[in-house]
C-alpha positions as CSV (number, residue, x, y, z in Angstrom):
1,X,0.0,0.0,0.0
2,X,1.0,3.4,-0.4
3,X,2.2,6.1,2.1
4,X,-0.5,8.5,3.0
5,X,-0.3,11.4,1.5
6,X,-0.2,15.0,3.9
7,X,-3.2,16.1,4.5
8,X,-5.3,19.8,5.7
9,X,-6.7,20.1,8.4
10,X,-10.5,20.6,8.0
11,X,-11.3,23.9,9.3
12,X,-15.1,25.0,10.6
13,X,-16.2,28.3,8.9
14,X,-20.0,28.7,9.4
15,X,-20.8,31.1,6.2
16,X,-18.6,29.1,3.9
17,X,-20.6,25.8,5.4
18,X,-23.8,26.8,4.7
19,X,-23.0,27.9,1.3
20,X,-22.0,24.8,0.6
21,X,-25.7,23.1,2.2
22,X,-27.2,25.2,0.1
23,X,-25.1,23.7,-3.2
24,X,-25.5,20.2,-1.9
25,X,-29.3,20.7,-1.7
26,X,-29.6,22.3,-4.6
27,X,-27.5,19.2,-6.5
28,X,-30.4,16.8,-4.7
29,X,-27.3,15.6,-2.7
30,X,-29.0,12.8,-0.8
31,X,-28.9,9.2,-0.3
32,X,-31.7,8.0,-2.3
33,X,-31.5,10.9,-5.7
34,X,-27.9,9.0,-5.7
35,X,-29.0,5.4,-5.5
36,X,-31.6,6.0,-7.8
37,X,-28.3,7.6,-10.0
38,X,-26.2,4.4,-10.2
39,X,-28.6,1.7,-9.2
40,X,-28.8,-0.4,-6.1
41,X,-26.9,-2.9,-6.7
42,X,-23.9,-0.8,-7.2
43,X,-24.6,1.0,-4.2
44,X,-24.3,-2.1,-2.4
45,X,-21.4,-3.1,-3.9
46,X,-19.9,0.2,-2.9
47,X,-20.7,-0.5,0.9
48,X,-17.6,-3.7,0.2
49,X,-15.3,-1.4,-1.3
50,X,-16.1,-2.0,-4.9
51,X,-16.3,1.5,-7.3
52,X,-16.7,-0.2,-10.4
53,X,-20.2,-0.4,-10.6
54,X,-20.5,2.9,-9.7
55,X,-18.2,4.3,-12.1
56,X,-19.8,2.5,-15.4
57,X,-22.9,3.6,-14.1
58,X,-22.1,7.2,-14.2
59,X,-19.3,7.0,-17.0
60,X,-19.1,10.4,-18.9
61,X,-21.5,12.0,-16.7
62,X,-20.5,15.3,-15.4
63,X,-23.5,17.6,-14.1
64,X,-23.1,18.6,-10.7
65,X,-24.7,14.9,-8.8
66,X,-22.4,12.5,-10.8
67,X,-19.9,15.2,-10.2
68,X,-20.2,15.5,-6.1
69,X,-21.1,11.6,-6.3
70,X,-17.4,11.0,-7.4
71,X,-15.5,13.7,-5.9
72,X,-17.3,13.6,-2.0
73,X,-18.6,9.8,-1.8
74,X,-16.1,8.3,-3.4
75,X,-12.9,10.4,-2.9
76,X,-12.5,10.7,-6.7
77,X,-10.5,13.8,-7.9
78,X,-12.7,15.7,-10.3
79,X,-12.2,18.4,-13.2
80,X,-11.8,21.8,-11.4
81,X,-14.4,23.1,-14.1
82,X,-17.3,20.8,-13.4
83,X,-16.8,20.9,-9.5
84,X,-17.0,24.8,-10.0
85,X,-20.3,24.3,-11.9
86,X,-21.5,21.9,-9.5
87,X,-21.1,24.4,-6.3
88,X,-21.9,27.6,-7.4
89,X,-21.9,29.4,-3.9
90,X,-19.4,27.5,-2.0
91,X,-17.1,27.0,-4.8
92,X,-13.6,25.0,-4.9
93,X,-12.5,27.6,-2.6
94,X,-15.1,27.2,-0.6
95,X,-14.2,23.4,-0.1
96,X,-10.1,24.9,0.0
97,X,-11.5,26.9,3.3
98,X,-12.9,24.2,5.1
99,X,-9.9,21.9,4.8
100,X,-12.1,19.2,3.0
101,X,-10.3,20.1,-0.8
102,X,-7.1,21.1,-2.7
103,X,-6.2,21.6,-6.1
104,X,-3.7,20.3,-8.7
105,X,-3.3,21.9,-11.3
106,X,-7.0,21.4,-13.3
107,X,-7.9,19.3,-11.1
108,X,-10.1,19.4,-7.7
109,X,-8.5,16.5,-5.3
110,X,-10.4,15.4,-2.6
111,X,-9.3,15.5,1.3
112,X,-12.2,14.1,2.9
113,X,-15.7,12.5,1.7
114,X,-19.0,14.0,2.7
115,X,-22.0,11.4,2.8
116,X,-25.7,11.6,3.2
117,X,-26.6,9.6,6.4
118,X,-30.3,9.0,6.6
119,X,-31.8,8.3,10.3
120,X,-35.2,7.9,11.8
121,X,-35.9,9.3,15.4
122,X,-38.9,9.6,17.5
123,X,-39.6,13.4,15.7
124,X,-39.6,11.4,12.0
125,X,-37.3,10.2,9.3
126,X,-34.4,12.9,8.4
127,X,-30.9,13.0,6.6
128,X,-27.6,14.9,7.5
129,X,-24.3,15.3,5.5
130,X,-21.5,13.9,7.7
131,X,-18.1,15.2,6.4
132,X,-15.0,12.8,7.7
133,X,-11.5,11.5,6.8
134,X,-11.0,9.4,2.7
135,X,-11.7,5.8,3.9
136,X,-9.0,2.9,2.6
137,X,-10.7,2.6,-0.8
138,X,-10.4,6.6,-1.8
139,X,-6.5,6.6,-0.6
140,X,-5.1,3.5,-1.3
141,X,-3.3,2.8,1.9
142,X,-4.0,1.9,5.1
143,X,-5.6,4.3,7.7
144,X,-3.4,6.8,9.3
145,X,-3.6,6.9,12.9
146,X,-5.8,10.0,13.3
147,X,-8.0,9.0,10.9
148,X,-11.7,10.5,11.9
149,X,-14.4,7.4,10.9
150,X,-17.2,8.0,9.4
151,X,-20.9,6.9,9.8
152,X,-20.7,3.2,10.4
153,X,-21.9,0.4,12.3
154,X,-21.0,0.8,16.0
155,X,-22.5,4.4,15.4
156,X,-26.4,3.5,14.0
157,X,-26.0,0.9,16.6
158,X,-25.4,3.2,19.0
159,X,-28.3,6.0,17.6
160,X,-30.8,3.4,17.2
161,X,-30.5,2.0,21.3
162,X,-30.5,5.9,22.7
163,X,-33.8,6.4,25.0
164,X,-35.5,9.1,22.8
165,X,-36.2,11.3,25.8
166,X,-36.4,15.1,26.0
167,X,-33.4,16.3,28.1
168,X,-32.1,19.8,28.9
169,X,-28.3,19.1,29.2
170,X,-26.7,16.0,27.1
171,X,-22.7,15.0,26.9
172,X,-21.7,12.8,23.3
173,X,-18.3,11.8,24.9
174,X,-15.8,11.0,22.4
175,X,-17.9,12.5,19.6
176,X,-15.8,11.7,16.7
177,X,-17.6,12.6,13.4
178,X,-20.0,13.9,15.5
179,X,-23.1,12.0,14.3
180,X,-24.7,11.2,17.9
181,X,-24.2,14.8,19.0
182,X,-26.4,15.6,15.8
183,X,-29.1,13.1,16.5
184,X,-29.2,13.5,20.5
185,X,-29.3,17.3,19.8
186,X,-32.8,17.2,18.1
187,X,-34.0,16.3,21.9
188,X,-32.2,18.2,24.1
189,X,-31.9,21.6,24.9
190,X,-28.0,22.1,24.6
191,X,-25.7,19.4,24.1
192,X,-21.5,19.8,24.7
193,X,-19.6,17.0,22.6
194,X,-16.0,16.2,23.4
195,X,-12.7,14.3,21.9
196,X,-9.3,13.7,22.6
197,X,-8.4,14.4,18.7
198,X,-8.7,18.3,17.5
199,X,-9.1,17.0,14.1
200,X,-12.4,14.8,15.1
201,X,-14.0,17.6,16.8
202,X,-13.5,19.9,13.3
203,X,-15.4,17.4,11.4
204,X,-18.0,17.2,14.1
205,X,-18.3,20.9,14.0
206,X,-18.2,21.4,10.4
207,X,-21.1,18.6,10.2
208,X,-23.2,20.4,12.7
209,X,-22.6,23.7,10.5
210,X,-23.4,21.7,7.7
211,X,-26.7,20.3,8.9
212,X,-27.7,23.8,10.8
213,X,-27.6,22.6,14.0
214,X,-27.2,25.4,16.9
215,X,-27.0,23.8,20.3
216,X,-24.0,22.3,20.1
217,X,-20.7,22.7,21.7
218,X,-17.6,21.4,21.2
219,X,-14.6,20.5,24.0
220,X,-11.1,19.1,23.6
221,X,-10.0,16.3,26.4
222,X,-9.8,13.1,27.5
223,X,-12.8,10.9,28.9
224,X,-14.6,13.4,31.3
225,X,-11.9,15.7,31.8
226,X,-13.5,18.4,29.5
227,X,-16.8,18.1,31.9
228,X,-15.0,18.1,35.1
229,X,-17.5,18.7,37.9
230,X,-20.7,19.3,35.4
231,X,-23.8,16.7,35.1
232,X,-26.0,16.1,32.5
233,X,-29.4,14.6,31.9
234,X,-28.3,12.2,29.1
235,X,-24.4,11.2,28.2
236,X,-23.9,8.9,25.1
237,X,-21.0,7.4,24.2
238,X,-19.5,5.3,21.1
239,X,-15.9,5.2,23.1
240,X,-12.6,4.0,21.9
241,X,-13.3,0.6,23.6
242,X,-11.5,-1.8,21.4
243,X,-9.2,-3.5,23.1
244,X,-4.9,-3.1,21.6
245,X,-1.8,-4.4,22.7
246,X,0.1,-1.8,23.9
247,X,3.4,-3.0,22.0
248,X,5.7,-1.7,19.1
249,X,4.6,-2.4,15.6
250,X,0.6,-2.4,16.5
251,X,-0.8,0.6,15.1
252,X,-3.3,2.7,17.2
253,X,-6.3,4.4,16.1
254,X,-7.9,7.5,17.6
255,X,-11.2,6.4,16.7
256,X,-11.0,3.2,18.7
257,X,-8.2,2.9,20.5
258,X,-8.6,4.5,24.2
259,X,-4.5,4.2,24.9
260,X,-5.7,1.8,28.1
261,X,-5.4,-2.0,28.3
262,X,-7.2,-4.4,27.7
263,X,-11.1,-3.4,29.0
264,X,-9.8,-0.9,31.4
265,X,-11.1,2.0,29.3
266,X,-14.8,0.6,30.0
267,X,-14.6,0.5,33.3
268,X,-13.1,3.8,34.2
269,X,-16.1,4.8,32.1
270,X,-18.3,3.3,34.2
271,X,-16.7,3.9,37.5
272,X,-16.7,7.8,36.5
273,X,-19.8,8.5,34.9
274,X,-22.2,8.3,37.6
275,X,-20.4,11.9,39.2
276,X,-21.5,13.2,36.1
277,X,-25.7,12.4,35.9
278,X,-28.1,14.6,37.2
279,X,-30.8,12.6,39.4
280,X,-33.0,10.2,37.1
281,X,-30.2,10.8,34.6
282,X,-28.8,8.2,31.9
283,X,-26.0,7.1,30.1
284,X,-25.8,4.8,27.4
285,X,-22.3,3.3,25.6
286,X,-21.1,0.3,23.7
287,X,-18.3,-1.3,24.9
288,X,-15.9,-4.5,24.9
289,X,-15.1,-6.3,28.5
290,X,-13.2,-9.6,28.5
291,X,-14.2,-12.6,30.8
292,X,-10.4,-13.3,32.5
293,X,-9.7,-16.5,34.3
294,X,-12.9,-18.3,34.2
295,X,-14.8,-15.2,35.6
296,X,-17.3,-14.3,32.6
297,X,-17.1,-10.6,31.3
298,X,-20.4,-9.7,32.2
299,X,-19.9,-10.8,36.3
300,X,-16.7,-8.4,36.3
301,X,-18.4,-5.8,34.3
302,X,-21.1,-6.1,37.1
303,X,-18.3,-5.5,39.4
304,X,-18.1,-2.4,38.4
305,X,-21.6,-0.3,38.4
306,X,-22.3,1.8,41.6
307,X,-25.0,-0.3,43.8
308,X,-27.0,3.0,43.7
309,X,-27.1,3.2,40.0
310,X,-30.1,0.9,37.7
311,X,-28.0,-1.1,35.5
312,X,-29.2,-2.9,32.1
313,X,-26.6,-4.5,30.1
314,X,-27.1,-6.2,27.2
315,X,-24.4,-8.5,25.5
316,X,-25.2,-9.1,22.1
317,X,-22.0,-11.2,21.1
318,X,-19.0,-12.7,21.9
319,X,-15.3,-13.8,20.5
320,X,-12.4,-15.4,20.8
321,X,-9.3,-14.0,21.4
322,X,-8.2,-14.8,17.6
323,X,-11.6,-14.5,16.2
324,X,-11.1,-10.9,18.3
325,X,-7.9,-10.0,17.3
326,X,-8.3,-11.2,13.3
327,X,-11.6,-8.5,13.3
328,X,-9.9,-5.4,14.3
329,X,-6.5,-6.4,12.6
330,X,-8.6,-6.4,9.0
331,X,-10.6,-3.1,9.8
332,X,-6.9,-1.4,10.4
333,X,-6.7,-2.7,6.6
334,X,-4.1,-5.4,7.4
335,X,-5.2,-8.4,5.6
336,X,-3.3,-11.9,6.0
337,X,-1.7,-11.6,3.3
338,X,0.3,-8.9,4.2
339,X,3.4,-9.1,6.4
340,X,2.4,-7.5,9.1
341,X,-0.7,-9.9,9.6
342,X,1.4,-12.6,11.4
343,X,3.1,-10.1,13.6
344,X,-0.1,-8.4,14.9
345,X,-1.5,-11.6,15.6
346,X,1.0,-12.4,17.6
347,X,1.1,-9.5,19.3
348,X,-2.9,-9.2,20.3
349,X,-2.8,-13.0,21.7
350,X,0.0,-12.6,23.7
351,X,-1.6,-9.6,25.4
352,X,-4.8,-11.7,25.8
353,X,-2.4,-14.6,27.4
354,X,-0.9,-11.9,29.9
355,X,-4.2,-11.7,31.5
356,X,-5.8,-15.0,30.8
357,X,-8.5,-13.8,29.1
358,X,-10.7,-16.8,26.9
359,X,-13.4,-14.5,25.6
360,X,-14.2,-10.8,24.8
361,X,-17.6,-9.7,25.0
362,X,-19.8,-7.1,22.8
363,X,-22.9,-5.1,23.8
364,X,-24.7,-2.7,24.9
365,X,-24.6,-0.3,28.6
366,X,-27.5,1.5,30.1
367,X,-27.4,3.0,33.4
368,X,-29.5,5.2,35.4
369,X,-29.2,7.9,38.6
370,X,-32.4,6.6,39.8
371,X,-34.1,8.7,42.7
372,X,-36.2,5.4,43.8
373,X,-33.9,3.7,45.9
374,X,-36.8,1.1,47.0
375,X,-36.0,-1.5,43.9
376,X,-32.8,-1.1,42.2
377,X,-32.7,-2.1,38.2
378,X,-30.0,-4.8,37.5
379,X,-30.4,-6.7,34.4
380,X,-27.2,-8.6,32.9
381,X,-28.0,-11.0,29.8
382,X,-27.2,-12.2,26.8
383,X,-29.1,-11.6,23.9
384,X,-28.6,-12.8,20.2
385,X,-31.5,-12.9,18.6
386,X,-32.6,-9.8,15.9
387,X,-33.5,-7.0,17.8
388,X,-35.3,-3.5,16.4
389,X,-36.2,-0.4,18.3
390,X,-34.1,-0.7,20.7
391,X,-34.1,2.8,22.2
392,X,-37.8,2.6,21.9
393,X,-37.7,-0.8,23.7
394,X,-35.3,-0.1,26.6
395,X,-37.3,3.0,27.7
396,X,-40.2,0.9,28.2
397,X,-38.5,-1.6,29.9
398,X,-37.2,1.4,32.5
399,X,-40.9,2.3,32.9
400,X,-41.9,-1.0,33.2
401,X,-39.4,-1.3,36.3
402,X,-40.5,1.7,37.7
403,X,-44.5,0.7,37.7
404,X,-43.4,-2.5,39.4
405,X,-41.7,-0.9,42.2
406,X,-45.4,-0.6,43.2
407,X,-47.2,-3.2,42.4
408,X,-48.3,-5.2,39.7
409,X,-51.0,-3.0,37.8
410,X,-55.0,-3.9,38.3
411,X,-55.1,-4.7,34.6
412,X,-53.2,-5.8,32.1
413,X,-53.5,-6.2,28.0
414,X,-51.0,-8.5,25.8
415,X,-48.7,-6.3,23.6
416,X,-49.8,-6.5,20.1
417,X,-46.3,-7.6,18.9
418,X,-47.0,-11.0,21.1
419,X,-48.1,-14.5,19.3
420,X,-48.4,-17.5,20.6
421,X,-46.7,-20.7,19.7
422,X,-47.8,-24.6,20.8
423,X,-46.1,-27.6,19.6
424,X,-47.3,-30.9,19.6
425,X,-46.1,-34.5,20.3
426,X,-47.6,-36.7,17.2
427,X,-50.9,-37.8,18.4
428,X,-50.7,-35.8,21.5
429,X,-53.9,-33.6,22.3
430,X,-52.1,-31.3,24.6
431,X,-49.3,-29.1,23.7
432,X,-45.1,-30.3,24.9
433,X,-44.4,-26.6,24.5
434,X,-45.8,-23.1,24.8
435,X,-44.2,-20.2,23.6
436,X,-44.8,-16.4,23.8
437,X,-43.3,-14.1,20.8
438,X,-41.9,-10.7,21.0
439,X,-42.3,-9.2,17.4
440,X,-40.1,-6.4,17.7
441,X,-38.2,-4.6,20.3
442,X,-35.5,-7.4,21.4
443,X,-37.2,-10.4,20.2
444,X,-37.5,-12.5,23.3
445,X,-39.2,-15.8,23.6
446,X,-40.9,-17.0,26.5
447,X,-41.6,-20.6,27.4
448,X,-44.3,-21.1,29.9
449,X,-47.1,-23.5,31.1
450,X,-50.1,-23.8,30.8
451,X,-51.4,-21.2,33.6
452,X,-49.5,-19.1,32.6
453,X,-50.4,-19.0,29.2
454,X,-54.1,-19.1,30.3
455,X,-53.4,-16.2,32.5
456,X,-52.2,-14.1,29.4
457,X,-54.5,-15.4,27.1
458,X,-57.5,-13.7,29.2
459,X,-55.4,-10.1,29.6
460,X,-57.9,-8.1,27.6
461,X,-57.7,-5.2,30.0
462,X,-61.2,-5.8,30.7
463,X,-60.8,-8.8,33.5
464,X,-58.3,-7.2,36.8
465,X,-55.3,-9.6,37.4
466,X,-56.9,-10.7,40.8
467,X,-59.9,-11.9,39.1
468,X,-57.8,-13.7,35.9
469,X,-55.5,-15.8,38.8
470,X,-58.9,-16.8,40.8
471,X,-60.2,-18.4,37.9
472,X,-56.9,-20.2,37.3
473,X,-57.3,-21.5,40.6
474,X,-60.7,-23.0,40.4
475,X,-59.6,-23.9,36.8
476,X,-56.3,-26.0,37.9
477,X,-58.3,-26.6,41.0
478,X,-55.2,-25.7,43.1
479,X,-54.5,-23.6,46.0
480,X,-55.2,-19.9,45.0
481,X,-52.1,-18.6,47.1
482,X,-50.2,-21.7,45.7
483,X,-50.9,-20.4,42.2
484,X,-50.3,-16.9,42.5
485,X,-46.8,-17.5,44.2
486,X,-46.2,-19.3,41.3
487,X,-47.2,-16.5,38.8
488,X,-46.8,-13.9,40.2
489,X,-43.2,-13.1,39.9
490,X,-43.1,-14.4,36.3
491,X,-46.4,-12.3,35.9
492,X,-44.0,-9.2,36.4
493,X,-41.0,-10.8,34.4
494,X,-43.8,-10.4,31.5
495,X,-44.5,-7.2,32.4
496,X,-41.1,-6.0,32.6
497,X,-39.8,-7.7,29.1
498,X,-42.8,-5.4,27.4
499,X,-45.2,-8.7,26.5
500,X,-47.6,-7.6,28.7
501,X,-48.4,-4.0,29.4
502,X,-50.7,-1.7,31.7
503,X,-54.4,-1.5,30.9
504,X,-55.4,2.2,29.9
């Protein structure tokens, strides 16, 4: 691969940005106007790295969309004539000023790529233009060190589980491209995004100029240093949690590398935020932990949340150390092929060794200033199945806790995601197994019995829960208090997961 060239540093400039909006809008700069332009199939094929398709597709084209397709989504260099056409306000200069362009010669060479990011909150369906550094594909070489990511995975992971609550105050820590200070500033009043890299927080700024957001501000620093002694209502954070060896020849990234080892970043995340949440406030991360000498990840990452703090943790997966170390060696852009390969791997299992770790897990961290100190939240599971509206789906499961802390409600009605499953011996008139269904939110399925399943097959919110459980009882013909000791606390477990939910 070759050496990555010098490059600008982007540079916010508020009037030149929304000159160049305005161009972008005016070229129908958005995700579907250029999908609809070279074809879905090619658009897919550029999410694996491959520009062919998109290039026959647009071939001689040169009016301002193919133009800005090719120069800003794929990192092409362009004709300095047709990029002129195609931004009329901003200009080349325009893209010279804001560190995101330079030119050679007739030509207009790209120093970062600028792409529509669609997203769909609580308030609707939207779109912002997210500015960040030329991704392996557009330079050809592996990715420097400071290299500010744009819009990927980790981060609509990360927008999609966020509690869509209205807050005054809200911290994005380690904001990066700045795309979860965007989305969490639609709901809260002012929001402050920090970084430990200068050139992550101009991109984040320059986006937010870009996509005319206000309330934004922006702070250099380390973990909560920039927010010493402030507390905010909600703090989100996609940290640098991925776990590097801390040795010679293995290259560290800004965008994921946290300079700690192994999971320590995590913790001190966890051990520190709760100094900075207001009462009933929030924070919500992804993270990494590793399970070290036969103690699983998820017991020492329960080691490390406040007893006075709700805690819901969700672990979605979980590798090896090699199946670990081989993921984040290729997203560096080291394949095994390459010399290095061998070396690295080394490297990252030794580390793993030093500290006997056997598995790293992935997932999700919610916790929660609660003023009820009557019944504290502390969930800590595993969950692989699909999940969808997750931010949507945690928030009701908060409320949910917080209507059990006193009682079980009078009524209660079966979610209208919820089916019902039975499955039969051959011959057999009575079902082996009964399962419940969660259509969306995180897909759990529940086995129960039959009283159970009778008790939730009546919750029509007309019938109270007192008067369901009697007519179990006389049903099963067994004990009332027998049966209700029995359902009761898997009554609220249902209750709780979302699959049965308060009468109105």
């Amino acid at each position: 691969m070759t050496a990555v060239p010098d490059r600008s540093q982007p540079h916010p400039n508020l009037p030149v940005a929304q000159s160049l909006a305005a161009d972008l809008d005016d070229a129908d700069f958005r995700s579907d106007p250029l999908r609809r332009l070279w074809g879905e199939e090619a658009d897919d094929a550029l999410a694996r790295g491959l520009l062919e398709p998109i290039l026959r597709a647009l071939a001689e084209k040169d009016d301002p969309l193919p133009t800005l397709g090719r120069l800003l989504v794929l990192g092409m260099p362009q004709p300095l004539s047709a990029v002129q056409r195609a931004l009329p306000r901003a200009g080349v200069d325009g893209l010279i000023a804001l560190g995101l362009a330079r030119v050679d010669g007739a030509r207009v060479i790209p120093e970062a790529l600028i792409r529509p990011q669609s997203f769909v909150d609580a308030d609707g369906v939207g779109e912002w233009w997210i500015a960040s550094d030329l991704d392996e594909v557009a330079l050809g070489a592996a990715l420097p060190g400071d290299h500010v990511l744009g819009v990927g995975g980790a981060s609509r992971t990360l927008a999609e589980l966020v509690i869509p609550a209205t807050v005054d105050r809200a911290l994005d820590l380690g904001t990066g491209c700045g795309i979860q200070a965007l989305l969490v500033a639609r709901h809260a009043g002012r929001v402050v995004a920090t970084d430990i890299s200068e050139r992550a927080l101009a991109f984040a700024e320059i986006n937010a100029q870009l996509n005319g957001v206000r309330n934004i501000e922006f702070r250099l620093g380390s973990l909560f240093e920039p927010v010493a002694g402030e507390a905010f209502d909600l703090i989100v954070s996609n940290p640098p949690f991925v776990i590097t060896p801390r040795v010679s020849g293995v290259p560290e990234y800004e965008y994921r590398d946290g300079g700690l080892v192994g999971d320590a970043l995590v913790e001190q995340f966890v051990r520190t935020v709760p100094a900075h949440l207001t009462e009933g406030g929030m924070a919500q991360l992804l993270g990494n932990w590793e399970s070290r000498g036969g103690l699983a990840g998820l017991d020492r990452l329960r080691g490390w949340v406040r007893e006075d703090l709700d805690a819901w943790v969700i672990q979605r997966e979980e590798l090896t150390p090699l199946g670990y170390a081989e993921l984040w060696i290729r997203d560096g852009g080291t394949l095994p092929r390459d010399a290095a390969f061998t070396r690295m791997l080394s490297a990252w299992l030794d580390d793993f060794d030093e500290r006997d770790v056997d598995a790293v897990g992935f997932g999700y961290i919610l916790l929660r200033r609660s003023p009820d100190a009557a019944a504290r939240l502390r969930r800590f599971e595993k969950i692989s199945q699909p999940v969808s509206n997750l931010g949507r789906a945690l928030g009701a499961g908060l409320a949910a806790h917080d209507l059990l802390v006193t009682g079980l409600p009078a009524r209660l009605t079966v979610a209208p995601d919820v089916t019902e499953a039975r499955h039969f011996m051959p011959g057999d008139d009575d079902p082996s197994v009964i399962e419940l269904r969660q259509g969306g939110g995180l897909g759990r399925t529940v086995g129960v019995d039959p009283a159970l399943a009778g008790f939730v097959g009546a919750c029509d919110g007309e019938l109270t829960v007192s008067q369901i459980v009697a007519a179990l009882a006389d049903l099963f013909d067994v004990p009332l208090a027998e049966l209700w000791a029995d359902l009761e606390p898997r009554i609220r477990t249902l209750v709780l997961d979302g699959l049965l939910l308060p009468a109105e």
